[in-house]
C-alpha positions in Angstrom: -7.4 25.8 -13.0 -11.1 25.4 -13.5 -13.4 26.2 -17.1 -14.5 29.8 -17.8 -17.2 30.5 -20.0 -15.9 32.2 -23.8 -18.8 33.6 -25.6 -17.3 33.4 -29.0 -20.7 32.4 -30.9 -21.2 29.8 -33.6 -22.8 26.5 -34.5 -21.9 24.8 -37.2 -19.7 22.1 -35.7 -21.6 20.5 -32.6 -19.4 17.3 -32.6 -15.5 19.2 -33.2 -16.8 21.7 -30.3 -17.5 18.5 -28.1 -14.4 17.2 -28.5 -12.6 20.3 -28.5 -14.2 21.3 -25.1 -13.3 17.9 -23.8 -9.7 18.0 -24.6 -9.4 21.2 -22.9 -10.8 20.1 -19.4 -8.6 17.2 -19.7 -6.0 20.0 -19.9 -6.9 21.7 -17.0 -7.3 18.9 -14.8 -3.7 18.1 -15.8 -2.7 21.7 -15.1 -4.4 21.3 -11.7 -2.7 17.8 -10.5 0.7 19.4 -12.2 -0.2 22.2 -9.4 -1.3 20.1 -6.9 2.2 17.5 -7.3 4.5 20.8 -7.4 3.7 22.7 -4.7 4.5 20.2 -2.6 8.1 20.7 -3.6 8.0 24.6 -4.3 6.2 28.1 -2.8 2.9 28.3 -4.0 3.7 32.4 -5.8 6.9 30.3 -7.8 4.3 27.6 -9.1 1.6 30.3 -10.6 4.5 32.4 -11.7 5.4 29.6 -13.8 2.1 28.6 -15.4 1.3 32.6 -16.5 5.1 32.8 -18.0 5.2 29.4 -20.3 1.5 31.1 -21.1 2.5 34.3 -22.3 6.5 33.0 -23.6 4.1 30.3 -26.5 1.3 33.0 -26.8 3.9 35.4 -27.7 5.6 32.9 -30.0 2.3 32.0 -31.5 0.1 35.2 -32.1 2.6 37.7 -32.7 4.2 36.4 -35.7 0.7 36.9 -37.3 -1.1 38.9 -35.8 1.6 41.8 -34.5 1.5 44.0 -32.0 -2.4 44.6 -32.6 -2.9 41.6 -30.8 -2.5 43.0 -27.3 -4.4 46.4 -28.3 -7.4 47.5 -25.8 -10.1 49.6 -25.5 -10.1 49.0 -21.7 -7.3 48.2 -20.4 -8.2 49.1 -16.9 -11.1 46.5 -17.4 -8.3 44.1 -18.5 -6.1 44.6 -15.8 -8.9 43.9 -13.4 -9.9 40.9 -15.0 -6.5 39.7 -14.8 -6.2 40.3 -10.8 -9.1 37.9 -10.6 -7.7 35.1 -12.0 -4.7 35.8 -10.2 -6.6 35.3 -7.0 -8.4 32.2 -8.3 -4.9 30.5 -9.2 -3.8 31.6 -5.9 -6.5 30.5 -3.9 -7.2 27.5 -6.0 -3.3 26.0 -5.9 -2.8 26.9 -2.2 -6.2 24.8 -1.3 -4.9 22.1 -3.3 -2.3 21.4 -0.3 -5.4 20.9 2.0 -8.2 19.7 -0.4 -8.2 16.8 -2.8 -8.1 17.3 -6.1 -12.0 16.2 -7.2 -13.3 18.2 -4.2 -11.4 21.3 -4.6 -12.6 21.8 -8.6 -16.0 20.9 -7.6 -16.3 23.2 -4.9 -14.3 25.8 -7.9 -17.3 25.2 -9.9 -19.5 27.2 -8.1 -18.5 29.6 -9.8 -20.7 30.1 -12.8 -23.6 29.8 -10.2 -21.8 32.8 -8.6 -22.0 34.7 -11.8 -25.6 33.6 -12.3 -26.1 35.4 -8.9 -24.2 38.4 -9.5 -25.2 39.1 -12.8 -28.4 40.5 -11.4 -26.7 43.1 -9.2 -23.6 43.8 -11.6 -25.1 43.3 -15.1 -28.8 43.6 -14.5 -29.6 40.4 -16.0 -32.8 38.7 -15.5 -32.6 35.8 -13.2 -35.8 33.1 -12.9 -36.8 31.7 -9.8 -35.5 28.1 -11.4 -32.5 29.5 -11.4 -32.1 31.4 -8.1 -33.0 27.4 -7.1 -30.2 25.9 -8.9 -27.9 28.1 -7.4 -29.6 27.7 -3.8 -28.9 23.6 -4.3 -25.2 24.3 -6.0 -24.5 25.9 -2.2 -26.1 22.8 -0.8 -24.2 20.3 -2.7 -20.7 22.2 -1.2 -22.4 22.0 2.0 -22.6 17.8 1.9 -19.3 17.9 0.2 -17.8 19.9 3.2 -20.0 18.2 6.0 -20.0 19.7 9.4 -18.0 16.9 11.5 -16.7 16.0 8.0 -12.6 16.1 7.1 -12.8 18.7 4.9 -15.0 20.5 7.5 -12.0 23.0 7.9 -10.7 26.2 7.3 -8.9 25.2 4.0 -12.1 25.0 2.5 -12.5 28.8 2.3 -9.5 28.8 -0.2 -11.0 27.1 -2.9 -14.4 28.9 -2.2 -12.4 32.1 -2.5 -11.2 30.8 -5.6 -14.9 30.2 -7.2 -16.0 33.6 -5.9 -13.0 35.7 -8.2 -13.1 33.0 -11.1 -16.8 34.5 -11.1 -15.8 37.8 -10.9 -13.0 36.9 -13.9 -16.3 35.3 -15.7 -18.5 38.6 -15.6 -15.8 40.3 -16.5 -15.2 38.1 -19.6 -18.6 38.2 -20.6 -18.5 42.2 -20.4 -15.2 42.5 -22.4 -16.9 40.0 -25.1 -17.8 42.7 -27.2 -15.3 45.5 -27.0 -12.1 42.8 -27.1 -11.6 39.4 -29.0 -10.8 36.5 -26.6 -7.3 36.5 -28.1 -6.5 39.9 -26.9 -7.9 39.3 -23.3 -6.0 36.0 -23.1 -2.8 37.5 -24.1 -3.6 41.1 -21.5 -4.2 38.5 -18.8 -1.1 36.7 -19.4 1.3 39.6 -19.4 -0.9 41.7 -16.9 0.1 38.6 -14.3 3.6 37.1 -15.3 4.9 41.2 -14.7 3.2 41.0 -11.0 4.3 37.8 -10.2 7.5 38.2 -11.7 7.5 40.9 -9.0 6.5 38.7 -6.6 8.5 35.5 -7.2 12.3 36.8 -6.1 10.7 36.4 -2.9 9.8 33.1 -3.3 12.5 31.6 -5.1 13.7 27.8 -5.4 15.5 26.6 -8.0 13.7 23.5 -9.5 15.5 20.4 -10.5 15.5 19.3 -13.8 12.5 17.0 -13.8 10.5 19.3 -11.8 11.5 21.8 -14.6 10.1 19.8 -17.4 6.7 19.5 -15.3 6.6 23.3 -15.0 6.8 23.7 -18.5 4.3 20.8 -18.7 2.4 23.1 -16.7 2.1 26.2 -17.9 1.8 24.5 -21.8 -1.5 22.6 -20.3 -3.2 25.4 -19.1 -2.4 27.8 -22.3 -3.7 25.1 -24.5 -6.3 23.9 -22.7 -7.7 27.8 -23.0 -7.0 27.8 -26.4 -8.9 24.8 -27.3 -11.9 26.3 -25.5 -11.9 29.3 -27.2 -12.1 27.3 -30.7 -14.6 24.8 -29.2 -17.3 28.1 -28.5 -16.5 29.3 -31.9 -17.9 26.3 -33.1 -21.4 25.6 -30.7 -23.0 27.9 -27.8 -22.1 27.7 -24.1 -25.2 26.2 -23.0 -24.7 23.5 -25.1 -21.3 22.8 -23.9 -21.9 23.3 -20.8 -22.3 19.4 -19.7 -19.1 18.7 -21.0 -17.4 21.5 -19.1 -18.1 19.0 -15.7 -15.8 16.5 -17.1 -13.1 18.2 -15.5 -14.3 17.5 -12.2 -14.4 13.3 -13.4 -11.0 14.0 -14.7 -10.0 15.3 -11.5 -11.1 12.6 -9.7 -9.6 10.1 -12.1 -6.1 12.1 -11.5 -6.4 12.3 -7.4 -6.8 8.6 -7.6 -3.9 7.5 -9.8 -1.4 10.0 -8.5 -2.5 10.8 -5.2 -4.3 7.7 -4.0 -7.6 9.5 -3.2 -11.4 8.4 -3.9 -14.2 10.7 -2.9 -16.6 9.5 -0.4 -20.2 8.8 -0.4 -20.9 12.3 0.6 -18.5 13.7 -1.6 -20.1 11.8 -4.7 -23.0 12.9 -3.5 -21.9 16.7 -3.1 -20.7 16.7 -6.6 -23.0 15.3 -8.1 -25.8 18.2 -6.8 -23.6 21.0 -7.7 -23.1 19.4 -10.9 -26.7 18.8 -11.6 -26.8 22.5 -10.1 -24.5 24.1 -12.9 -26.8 22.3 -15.5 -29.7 23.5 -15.1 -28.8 26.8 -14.6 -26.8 26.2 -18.1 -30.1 24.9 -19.5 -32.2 28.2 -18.8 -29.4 30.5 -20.3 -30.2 27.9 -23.7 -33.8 28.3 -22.8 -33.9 32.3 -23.3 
């Protein structure tokens, strides 16, 4: 699961937030090669049931004990239930294209997304976008492009799943951004976790396979990542703005690669180094005019 963007404002801890945010891609690159490892073994619907369950199971056990039942009170919930769809279709898209795609490539081709949402925030939000910007996102299309070479071997259809991924993580983003002021991230964290273990839960019957014992202990590994790695990125925005943080957000993709090599033997290529590194540079700078205005 890739990085979303919280905007939780604040700015009095630069270096906790930096090492908060850090943490928490580590996090989600381990959620993502936990993903990646177990659906080799299991049906892809049984895996991302999992992950929302042991997320809304500690949430639960967490937030209610202090906060009550206020915790999960909305003033859209049809806004909620939306954005919870989408990240449904990201995890969906995003763990099935991890049987196809290595690990590195696949989250850097998911990072398109906040260009996505730099693109569709002009038709959607009527935001400003400058012509720097429209650029960035231009050479963030690019860098996929080398990363996914014609003639290359990830020239394939599989590479539409993780591209479908970054296309509803930026719809989840918007959507985020617009619930920023009429629900705390609490509340839409804890709607999108029940809003998606009750439809999977419908789903996985379906799908069932009863996990050993080991691969039980990774699922729980699993979902616990990715719950904590979104908790620790909540705090790390309370403490310094997204454009500041955003540089550190593209460690995931370094983690990922670090991960596909020790566990899955893999090593980008020249033109996947390449690839990354342009929509990398690509997400910066369209971080860097968000600080700008």
């Amino acid at each position: 699961m890739s990085v979303h963007n919280s905007l939780v404002k604040g700015t009095d801890q630069p270096v906790k937030a930096i090492a908060l945010i850090c943490l928490a891609v580590l996090l989600f690159s381990t959620h993502d090669t936990l993903s990646k490892y177990l659906s080799a073994f299991y049906p892809i619907v049984m895996v991302v049931w999992v992950r929302y369950v042991v997320h809304t199971l500690l949430m639960l056990v967490i937030f209610i004990p202090r906060s009550g039942i206020a915790v999960i009170r909305t003033k859209r919930p049809g806004l909620q239930l939306l954005r919870a769809i989408c990240l449904i279709g990201t995890s969906l898209f995003f763990t099935t294209g991890l049987r196809y795609i290595p690990l590195a490539e696949a989250t850097a081709v998911n990072f398109l997304a906040p260009l996505l949402v730099t693109a569709l925030s002009v038709p959607l939000l009527k935001e400003h976008v400058s012509r720097s910007q429209w650029a960035a996102v231009l050479a963030g299309f690019v860098g996929v492009m080398i990363v996914v070479r014609p003639g290359g071997a990830l020239f394939t259809p599989a590479i539409l799943l993780p591209l479908g991924s970054a296309l509803c993580f930026g719809f989840y983003q918007l959507l985020t951004r617009k619930l920023s002021g009429i629900d705390s991230p609490t509340t839409s964290n804890f709607l999108t976790g029940i809003f998606n273990s009750l439809i999977m839960s419908a789903l996985v019957p379906f799908f069932w396979s009863t996990p050993t014992f080991g691969h039980g202990l990774l699922m729980l590994g699993l979902g616990t990542c990715g719950m904590l790695g979104h908790l620790l990125l909540t705090q790390a925005f309370r403490h310094a703005p997204p454009a500041m943080l955003a540089p550190f957000s593209y460690g995931q993709i370094l983690f990922a690669g670090m991960y596909g090599y020790l566990v899955f033997d893999h090593m980008p290529d020249t033109y996947g180094v390449d690839g990354i590194s342009v929509v990398c540079l690509s997400g910066l700078a369209v971080a860097w005019g968000q600080r700008k205005r």
